[in-house]
N, C-alpha and C positions, 0 to 999 in steps of 0.2 A: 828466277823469280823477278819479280816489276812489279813494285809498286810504286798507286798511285795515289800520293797521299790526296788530293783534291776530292777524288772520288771512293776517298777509303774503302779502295780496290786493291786485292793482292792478285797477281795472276800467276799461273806455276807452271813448269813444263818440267817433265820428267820421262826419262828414258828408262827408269826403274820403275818396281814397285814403290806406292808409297802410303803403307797402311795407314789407315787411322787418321790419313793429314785433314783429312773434313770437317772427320769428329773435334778436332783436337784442335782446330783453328781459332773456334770463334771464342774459347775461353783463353785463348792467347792474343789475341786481335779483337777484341770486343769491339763492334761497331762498326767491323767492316767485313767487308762480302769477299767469299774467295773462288775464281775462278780456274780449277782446277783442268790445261790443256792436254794432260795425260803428255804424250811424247810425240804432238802434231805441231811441229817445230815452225812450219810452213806459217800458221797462223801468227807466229812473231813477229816476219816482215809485214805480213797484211794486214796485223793490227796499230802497231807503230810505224807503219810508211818511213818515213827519212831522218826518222828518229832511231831508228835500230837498223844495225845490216850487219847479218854474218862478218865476221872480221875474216881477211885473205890466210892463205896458209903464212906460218913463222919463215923469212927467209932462211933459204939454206935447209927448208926441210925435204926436199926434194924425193928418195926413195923413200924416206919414211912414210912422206903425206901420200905416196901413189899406194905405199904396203895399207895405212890405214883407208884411204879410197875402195880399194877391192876388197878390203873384210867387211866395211859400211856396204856395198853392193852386194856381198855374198847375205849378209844379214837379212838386210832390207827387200831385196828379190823378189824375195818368195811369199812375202805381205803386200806386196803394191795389189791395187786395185786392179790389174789385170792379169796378174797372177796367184791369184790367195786359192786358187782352186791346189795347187801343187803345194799345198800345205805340209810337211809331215805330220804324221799323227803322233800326239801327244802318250807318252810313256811313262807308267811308274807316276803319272798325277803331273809330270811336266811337262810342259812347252817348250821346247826351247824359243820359240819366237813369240814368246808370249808378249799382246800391244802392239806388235808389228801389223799384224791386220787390221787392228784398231785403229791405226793411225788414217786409214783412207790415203797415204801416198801414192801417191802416180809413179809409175818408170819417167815420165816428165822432170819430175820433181825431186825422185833420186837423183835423176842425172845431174841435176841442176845443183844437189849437195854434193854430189860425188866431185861435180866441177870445182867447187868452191874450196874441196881441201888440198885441190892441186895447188901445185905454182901456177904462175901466169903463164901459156904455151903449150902446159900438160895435159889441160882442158880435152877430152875426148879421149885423151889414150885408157878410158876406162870406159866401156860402155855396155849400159845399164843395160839395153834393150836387147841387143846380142846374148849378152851373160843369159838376164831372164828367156829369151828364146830357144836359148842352145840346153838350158836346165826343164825349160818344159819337152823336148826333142826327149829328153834323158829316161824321164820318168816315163811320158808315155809310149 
């Protein structure tokens, strides 16, 4: 969340659901507007420019940040803008990638997250646009 108190503006991003938060705002926030980004993360940097920037991975997370890298790619994949057509279909009422196609992410722009939970050097050894090419190869 970011707020701004100046322009009693709240702004939210979220990678879950999150019921009700519209309804339920403005009798908690009276007098200000709330700018709900669903889980288009991208829109953080390009709203606050050099006032916000992804923080680098924790040192010394090294296999962990490449394990959490490649579950963020396998996730994200199969929502990006050039890929939403290899969507699974939804079962028993659920999604599992439910807002991933919402999001309008690019394989650009995964890459570009995937980059950022590495360490400094790791950078490419996960790549987005392979993964998604060799998962549409799969399907079709």
């Amino acid at each position: 969340m970011h707020l701004d108190p100046g322009a009693r503006r709240a702004t939210v991003w979220s990678t879950e659901r999150v019921l009700g938060l519209e309804e339920r705002f403005a009798g908690h926030w009276p007098g200000w507007s709330l700018d709900f980004c669903q889980d288009r993360f991208v829109e953080q940097e390009l709203r606050f420019g050099a006032a916000f920037r992804f923080p680098g991975p924790a040192a010394g997370a090294g296999p962990h940040a490449a394990a959490l890298a490649e579950r963020a790619m396998e996730h994200w994949a199969r929502g990006t803008v050039e890929y939403s057509g290899i969507r699974p279909v939804p079962r028993r009422g659920y999604d599992p990638l439910y807002g991933t196609g919402d999001a309008g992410l690019t394989v650009a722009e995964l890459q570009r997250l995937v980059d950022l939970l590495l360490e400094p050097g790791q950078e490419r050894c996960v790549d987005v646009a392979e993964y998604a090419h060799e998962m549409r190869e799969i399907r079709e």
